[in-house]
C-alpha positions in Angstrom: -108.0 -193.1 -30.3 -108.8 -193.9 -26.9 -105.9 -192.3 -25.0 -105.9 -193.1 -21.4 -103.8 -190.9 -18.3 -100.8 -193.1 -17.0 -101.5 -193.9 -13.8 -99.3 -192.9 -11.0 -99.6 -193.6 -6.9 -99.8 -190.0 -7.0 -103.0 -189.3 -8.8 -106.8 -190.4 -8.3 -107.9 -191.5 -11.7 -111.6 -189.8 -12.3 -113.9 -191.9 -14.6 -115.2 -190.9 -17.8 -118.8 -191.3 -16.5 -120.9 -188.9 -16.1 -122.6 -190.9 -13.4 -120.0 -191.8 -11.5 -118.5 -188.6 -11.1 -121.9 -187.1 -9.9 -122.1 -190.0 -7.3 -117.9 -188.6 -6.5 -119.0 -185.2 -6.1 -122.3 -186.1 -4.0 -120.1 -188.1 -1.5 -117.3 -185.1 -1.3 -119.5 -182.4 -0.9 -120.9 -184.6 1.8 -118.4 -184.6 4.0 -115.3 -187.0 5.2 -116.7 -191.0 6.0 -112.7 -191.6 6.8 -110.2 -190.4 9.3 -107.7 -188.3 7.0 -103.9 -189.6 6.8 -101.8 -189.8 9.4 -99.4 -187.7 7.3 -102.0 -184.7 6.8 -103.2 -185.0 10.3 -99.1 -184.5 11.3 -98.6 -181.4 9.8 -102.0 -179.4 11.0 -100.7 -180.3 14.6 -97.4 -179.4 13.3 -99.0 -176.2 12.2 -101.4 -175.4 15.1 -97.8 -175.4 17.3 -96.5 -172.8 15.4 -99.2 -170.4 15.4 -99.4 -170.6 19.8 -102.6 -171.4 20.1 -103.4 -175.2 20.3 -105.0 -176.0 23.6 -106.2 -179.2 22.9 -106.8 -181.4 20.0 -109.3 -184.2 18.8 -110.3 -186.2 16.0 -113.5 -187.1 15.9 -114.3 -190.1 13.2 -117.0 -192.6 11.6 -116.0 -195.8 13.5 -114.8 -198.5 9.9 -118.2 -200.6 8.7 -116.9 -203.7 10.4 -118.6 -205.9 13.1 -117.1 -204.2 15.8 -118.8 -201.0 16.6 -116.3 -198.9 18.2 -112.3 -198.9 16.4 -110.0 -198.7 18.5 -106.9 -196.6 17.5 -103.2 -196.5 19.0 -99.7 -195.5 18.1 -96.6 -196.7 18.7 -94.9 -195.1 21.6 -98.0 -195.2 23.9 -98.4 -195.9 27.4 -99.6 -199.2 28.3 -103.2 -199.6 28.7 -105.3 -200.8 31.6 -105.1 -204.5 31.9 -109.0 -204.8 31.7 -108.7 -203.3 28.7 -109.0 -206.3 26.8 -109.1 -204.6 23.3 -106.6 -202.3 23.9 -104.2 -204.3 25.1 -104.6 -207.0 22.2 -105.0 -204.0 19.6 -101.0 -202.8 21.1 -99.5 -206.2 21.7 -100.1 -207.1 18.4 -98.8 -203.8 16.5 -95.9 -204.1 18.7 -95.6 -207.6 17.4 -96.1 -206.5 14.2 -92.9 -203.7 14.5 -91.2 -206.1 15.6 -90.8 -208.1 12.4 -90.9 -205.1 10.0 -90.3 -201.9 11.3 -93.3 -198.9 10.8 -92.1 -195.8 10.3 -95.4 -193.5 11.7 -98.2 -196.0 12.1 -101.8 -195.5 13.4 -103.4 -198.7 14.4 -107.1 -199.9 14.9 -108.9 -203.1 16.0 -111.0 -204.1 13.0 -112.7 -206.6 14.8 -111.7 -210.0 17.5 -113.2 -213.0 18.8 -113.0 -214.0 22.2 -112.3 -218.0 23.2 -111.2 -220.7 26.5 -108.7 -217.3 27.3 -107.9 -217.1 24.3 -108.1 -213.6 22.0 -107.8 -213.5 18.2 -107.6 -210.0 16.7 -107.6 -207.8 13.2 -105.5 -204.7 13.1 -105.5 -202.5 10.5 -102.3 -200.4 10.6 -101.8 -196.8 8.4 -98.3 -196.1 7.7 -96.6 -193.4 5.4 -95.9 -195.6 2.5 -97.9 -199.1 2.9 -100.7 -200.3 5.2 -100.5 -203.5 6.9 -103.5 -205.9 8.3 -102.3 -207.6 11.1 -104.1 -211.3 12.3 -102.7 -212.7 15.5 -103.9 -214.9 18.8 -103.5 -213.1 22.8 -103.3 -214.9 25.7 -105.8 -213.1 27.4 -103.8 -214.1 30.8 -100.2 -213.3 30.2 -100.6 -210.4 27.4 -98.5 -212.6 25.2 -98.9 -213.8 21.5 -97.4 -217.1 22.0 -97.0 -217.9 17.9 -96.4 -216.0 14.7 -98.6 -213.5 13.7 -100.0 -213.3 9.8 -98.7 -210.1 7.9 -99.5 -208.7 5.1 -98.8 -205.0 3.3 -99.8 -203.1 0.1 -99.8 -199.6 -0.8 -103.6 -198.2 -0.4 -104.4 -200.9 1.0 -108.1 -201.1 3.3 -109.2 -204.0 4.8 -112.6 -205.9 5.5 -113.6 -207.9 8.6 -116.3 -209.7 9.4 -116.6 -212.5 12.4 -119.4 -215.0 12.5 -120.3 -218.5 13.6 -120.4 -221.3 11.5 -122.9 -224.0 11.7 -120.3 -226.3 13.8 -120.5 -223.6 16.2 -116.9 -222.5 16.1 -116.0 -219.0 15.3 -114.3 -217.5 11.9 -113.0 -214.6 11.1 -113.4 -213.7 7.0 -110.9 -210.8 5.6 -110.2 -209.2 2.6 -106.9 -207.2 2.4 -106.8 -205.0 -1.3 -104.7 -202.3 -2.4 -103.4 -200.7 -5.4 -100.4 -201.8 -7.7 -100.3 -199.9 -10.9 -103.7 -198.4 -11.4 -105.0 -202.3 -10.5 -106.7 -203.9 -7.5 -104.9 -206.9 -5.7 -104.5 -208.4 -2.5 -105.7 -211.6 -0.5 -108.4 -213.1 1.2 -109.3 -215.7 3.5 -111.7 -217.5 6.1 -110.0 -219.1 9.4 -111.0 -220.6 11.8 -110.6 -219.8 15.4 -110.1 -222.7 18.0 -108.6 -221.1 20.9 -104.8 -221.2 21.0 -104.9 -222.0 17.4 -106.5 -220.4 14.1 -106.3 -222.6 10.7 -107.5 -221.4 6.9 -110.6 -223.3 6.0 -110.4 -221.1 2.4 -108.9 -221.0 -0.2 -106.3 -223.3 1.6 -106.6 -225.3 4.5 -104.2 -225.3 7.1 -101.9 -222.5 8.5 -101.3 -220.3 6.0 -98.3 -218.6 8.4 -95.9 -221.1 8.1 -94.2 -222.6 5.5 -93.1 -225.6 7.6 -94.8 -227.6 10.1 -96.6 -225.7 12.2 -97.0 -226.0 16.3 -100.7 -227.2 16.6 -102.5 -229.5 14.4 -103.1 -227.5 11.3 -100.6 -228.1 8.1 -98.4 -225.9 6.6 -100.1 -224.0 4.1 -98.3 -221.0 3.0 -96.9 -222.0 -0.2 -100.7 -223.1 -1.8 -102.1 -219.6 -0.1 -99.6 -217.1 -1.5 -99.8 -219.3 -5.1 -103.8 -218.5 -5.4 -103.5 -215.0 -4.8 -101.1 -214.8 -7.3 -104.1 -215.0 -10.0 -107.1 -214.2 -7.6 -109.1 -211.1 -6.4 -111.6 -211.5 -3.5 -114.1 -208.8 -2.9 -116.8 -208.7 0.2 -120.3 -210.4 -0.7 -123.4 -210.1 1.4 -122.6 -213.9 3.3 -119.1 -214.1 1.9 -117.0 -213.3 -1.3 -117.0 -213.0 -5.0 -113.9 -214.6 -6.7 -111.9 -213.0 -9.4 -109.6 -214.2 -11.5 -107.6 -213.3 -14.1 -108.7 -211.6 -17.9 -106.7 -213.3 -20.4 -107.8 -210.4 -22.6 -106.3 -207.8 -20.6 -102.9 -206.3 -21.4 -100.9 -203.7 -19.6 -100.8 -200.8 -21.7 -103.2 -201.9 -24.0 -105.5 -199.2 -24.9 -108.5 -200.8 -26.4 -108.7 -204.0 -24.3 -110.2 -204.5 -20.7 -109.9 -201.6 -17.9 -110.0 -204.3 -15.4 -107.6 -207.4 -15.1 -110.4 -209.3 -13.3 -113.0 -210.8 -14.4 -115.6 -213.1 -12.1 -114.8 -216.5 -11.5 -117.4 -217.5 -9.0 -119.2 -216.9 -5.9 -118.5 -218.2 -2.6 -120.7 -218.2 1.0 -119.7 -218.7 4.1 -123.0 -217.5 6.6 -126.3 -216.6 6.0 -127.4 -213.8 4.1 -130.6 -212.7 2.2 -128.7 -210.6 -0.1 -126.5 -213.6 -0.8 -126.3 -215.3 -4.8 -127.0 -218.4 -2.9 -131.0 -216.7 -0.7 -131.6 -214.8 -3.7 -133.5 -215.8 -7.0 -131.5 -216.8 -10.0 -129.9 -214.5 -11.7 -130.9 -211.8 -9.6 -127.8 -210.9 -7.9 -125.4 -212.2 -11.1 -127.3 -209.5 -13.6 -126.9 -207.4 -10.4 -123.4 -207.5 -10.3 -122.8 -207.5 -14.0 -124.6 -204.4 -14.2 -122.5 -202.8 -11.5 -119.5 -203.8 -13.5 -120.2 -202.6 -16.7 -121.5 -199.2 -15.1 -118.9 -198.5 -13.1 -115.2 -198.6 -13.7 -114.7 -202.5 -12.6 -111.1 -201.5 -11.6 -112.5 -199.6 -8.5 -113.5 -202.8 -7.3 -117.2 -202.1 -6.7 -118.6 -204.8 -4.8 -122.7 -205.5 -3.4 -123.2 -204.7 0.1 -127.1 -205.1 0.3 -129.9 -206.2 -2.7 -133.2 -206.9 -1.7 -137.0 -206.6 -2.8 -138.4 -203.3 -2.7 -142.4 -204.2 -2.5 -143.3 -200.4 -3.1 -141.6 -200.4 -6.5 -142.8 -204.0 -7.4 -145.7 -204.0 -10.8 -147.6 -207.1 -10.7 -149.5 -206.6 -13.1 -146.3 -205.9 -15.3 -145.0 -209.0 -13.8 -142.0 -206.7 -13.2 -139.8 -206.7 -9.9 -137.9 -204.3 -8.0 -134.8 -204.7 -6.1 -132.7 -201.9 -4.7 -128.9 -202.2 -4.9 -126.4 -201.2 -2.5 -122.9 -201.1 -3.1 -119.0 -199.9 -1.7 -116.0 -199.3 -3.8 -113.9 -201.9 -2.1 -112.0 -198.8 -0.4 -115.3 -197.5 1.0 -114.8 -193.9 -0.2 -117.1 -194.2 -3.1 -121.0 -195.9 -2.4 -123.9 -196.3 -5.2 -127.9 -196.6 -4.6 -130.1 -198.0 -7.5 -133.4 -200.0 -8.4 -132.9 -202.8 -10.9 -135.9 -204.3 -12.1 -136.3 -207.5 -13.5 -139.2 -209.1 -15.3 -140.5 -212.5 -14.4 -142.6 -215.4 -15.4 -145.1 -217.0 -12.8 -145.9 -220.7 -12.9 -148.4 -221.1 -9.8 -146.3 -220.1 -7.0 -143.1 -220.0 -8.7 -141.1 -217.3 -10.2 -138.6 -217.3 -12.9 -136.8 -214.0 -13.4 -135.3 -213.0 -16.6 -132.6 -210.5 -17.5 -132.2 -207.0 -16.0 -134.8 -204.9 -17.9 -133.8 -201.0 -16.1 -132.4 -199.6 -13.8 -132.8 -196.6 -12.1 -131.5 -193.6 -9.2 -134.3 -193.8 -6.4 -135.8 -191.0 -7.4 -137.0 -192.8 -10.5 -133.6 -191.6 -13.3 -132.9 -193.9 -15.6 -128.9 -194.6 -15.2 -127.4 -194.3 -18.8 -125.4 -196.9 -20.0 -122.0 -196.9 -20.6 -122.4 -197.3 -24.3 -124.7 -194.1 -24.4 -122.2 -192.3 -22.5 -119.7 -193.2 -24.6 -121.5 -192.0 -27.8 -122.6 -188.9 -26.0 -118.5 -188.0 -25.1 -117.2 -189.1 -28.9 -116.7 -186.9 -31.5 -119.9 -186.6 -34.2 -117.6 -187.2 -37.3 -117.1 -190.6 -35.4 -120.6 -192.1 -34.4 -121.9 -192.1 -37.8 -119.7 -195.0 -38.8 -118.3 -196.8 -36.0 -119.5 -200.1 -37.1 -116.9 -202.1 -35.9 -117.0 -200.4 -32.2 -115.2 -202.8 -29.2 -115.5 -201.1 -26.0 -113.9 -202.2 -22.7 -117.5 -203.8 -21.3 -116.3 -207.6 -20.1 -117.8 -210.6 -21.6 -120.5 -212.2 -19.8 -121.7 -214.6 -21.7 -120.1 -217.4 -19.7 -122.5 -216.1 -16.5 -125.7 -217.6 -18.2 -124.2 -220.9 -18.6 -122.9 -220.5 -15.2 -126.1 -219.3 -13.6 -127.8 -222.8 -15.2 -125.1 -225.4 -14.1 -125.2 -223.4 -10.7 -128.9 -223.6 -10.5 -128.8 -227.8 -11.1 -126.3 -227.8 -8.0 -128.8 -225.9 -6.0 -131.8 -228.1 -7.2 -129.4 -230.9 -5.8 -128.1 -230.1 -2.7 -132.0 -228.8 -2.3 -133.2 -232.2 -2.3 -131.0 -233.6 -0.2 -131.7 -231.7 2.1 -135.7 -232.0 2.0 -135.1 -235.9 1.9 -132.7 -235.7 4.9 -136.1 -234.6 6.7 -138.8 -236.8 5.3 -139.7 -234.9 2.1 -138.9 -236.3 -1.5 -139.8 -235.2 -4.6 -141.2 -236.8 -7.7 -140.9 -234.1 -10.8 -143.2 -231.1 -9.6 -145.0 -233.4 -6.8 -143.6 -233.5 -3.0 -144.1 -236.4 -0.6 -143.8 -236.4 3.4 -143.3 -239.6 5.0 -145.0 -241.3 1.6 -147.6 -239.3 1.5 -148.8 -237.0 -1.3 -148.5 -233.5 -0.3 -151.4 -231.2 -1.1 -149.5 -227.3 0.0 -145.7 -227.6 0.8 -144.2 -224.4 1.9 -140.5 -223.5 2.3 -139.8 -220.3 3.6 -136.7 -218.3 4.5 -136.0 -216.5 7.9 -137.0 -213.2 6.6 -140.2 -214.7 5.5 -139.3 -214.2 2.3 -141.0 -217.6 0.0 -138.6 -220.2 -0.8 -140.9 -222.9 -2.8 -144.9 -222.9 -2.4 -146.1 -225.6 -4.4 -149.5 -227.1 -4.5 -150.8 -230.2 -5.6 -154.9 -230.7 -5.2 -154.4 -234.7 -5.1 -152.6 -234.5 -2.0 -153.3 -235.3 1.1 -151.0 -233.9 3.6 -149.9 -230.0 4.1 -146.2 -229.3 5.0 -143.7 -226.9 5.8 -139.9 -227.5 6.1 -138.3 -225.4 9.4 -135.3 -223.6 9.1 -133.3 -222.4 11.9 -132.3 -218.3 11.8 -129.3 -218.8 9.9 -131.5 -220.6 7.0 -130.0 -224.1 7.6 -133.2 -227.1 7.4 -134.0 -228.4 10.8 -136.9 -230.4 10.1 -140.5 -230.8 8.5 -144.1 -230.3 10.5 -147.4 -230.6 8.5 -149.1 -226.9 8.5 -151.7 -225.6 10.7 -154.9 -225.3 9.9 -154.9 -221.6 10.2 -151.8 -221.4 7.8 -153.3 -224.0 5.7 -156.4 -221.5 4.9 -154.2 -218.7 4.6 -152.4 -220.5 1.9 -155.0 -221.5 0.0 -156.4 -218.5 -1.0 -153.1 -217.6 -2.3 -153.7 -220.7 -5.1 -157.7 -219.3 -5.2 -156.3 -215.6 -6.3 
């Protein structure tokens, strides 16, 4: 019988892996990556009063892993800050704003991360309080000090947010967040990507328009509240290298059932926002799906583990077993928890061109195996009961769906992919490439981090070419190859 602990916001559940609580006790005995609650932090100053001796007192912290390298933290209650001070003064004048509309009872506050624009300051505050924590989105004027419209709200208990600014390929500035926390032993929360115009933000994802309103806003974005708070009623968004991966939810999980999913998500799909070479959409197919899966089904998927990094590690890499290494990275979406592995994947070589099967092993760095969660599971059950569990259904999720997925998704790429080379002068004919009507001989697409994209050769041709892409990976042209680069390739094709 598989009994499982109720949960209660007063207990931190400890998986049944063996793995995983190694990786728990590595990171404890490691020492704190988080300021401590406000509430604990309260009663040592409470207690360092009492015993006469406090002289002074200072936290020192590991700033948040957001794009803003120093956090800014205040309180309510605080004397105003310099006016220069640009972050401190939109970090306060938005938490006041904040209190304003809902009352905190002992909040700390810190600047997750802002954008700057025409006088114009739009800011991410992550607020602690005793029972909830809030994330905070809101526009300055840099000028007056003011926030001229509503600010966006939102609170959970547990909750931790994730911020990241960047510049689309329009050149306008977004800020992407994700906002989870816990509600009964389960992850949920919201998500979004806006855009920041100045005076005025707007949602570009999952809605589009103001997702603060839910009426005609001022400004020239719609009302969008109603469709925003209606997706993340049956949506989970974790942080992805370049932008997110989509939950939605398991129609096999039941509360309280003890022999169905752990995890009321299950992945819908992925979606990118900026460039990224540990992105689904830079890396090979399936590389970062069997990735994730793995991570899923090793870990307890209710922690919300989510990929921070995945890329090639050359040193681990077998040729000659056509095997290749890449070396995972990843966060429990609360950051308290982190994971390091090699996953190797076998491949198939058709000239240049690689296809990459299924995740073949994975391993700790220092070359461990990482048991599955089926041995571990054997391993913990009684022996009376291994002999003739015939009929065993764990709580592993179905991914079947992913390899069906991973094909359709592939024919999208192989779409948009030739769109793109033909916006530029290059077509394609089956396996053969053409610039400007001419037969190419070597054509060579290569990412930013030099990383091969296609390298195709065709001895009939007469022309070599390369396509340029800008840092951010977008296509900004064609130019035929150099002679130097032309010999360089070639004895690629000779070896």
């Amino acid at each position: 019988m598989n009994n499982k602990t109720p949960r209660t916001p007063f207990s931190t559940p400890l998986s049944g892996s063996v793995r995983e609580t190694e990786i728990r006790l590595r990171n404890i005995f490691s020492g704190p990556k988080k300021r401590p609650p406000a509430l604990f932090l309260a009663l040592v100053f409470a207690m360092c009063i009492f015993c006469g001796n406090l002289v002074s007192c200072q936290v020192s912290e590991t700033p948040p892993d957001v794009s803003t390298p120093d956090a800014r933290e205040v309180t309510l209650g605080q004397s105003d800050p310099p006016r220069e001070d640009v972050e401190a003064w939109l970090l306060r004048t938005l938490l006041q704003a904040a209190d304003e509309e809902q009352p905190f009872q002992d909040p700390v506050a810190q600047l997750m991360d802002f954008i700057e624009k025409d006088g114009w300051v739009l800011g991410a505050v992550f607020v602690e309080d005793h029972l909830e924590n809030t994330l905070i989105l809101g526009i300055m004027d840099k000028e007056t000090g003011e926030v001229p419209h509503a600010i966006f709200q939102r609170s959970c208990h547990a909750g931790v947010p994730q911020v990241v600014t960047f510049r689309g390929d329009d050149g306008l500035f977004r800020l992407l967040y994700t906002f989870n926390g816990q509600e009964n032993g389960q992850l949920d929360g919201q998500a979004g990507v806006i855009r920041f115009d100045g005076e005025f933000m707007a949602w570009e994802w999952p809605v589009e328009g103001d997702a603060r309103y839910g009426h005609e806003p001022p400004g020239a974005s719609p009302a969008a509240f109603s469709e925003y708070e209606a997706y993340w009623d049956n949506h989970l968004a974790l942080l992805a290298p370049g932008g997110l991966d989509v939950y939605t939810v398991n129609p096999d999980f039941a509360w309280g059932k003890a022999d169905g999913p752990a995890s009321m998500w299950q992945l819908d799909h992925n979606e990118t926002f900026y460039y990224d070479s540990s992105s689904a959409e830079e890396l090979p197919m399936p590389i970062y799906f069997q990735s994730l899966k793995w991570l899923n089904e090793m870990m307890e998927p209710e922690a919300g583990w989510r990929i921070t990094s995945l890329i090639p590690n050359e040193e681990k890499c077998d040729a000659g077993k056509r095997i290749d290494c890449y070396t995972l990275w990843a966060h429990t979406d609360n950051d308290q928890n982190e994971l390091t592995a090699d996953l190797y994947f076998p491949y198939e070589q058709e000239g240049a061109r690689r296809s990459y099967g299924s995740l073949e092993r994975a391993a700790f760095s220092d070359g461990e195996d990482f048991p599955s969660r089926n041995e571990e599971k054997q391993d913990s059950a009684p022996i009376s009961s291994q002999a003739d569990k015939t009929d065993k259904k764990d709580d592993d999720w179905d991914w079947d769906w992913v390899d069906k997925w991973d094909e359709e998704w592939e024919k999208e790429q192989e779409a948009k992919q030739i769109a793109e080379y033909q916006s530029v002068g290059v077509t394609m004919d089956g396996k053969d490439y053409y610039y400007q009507g001419q037969l190419v001989n070597i054509f060579l697409d290569q990412r930013p981090n030099k990383s091969v994209y296609t390298l195709n050769q065709n001895p009939a041709g007469t022309v070599n070419v390369k396509i340029l892409r800008d840092a951010g990976g977008t296509i900004t042209g064609a130019a035929y190859l150099t002679a130097a680069e032309t010999a360089e390739l070639a004895e690629l094709f000779e070896d």
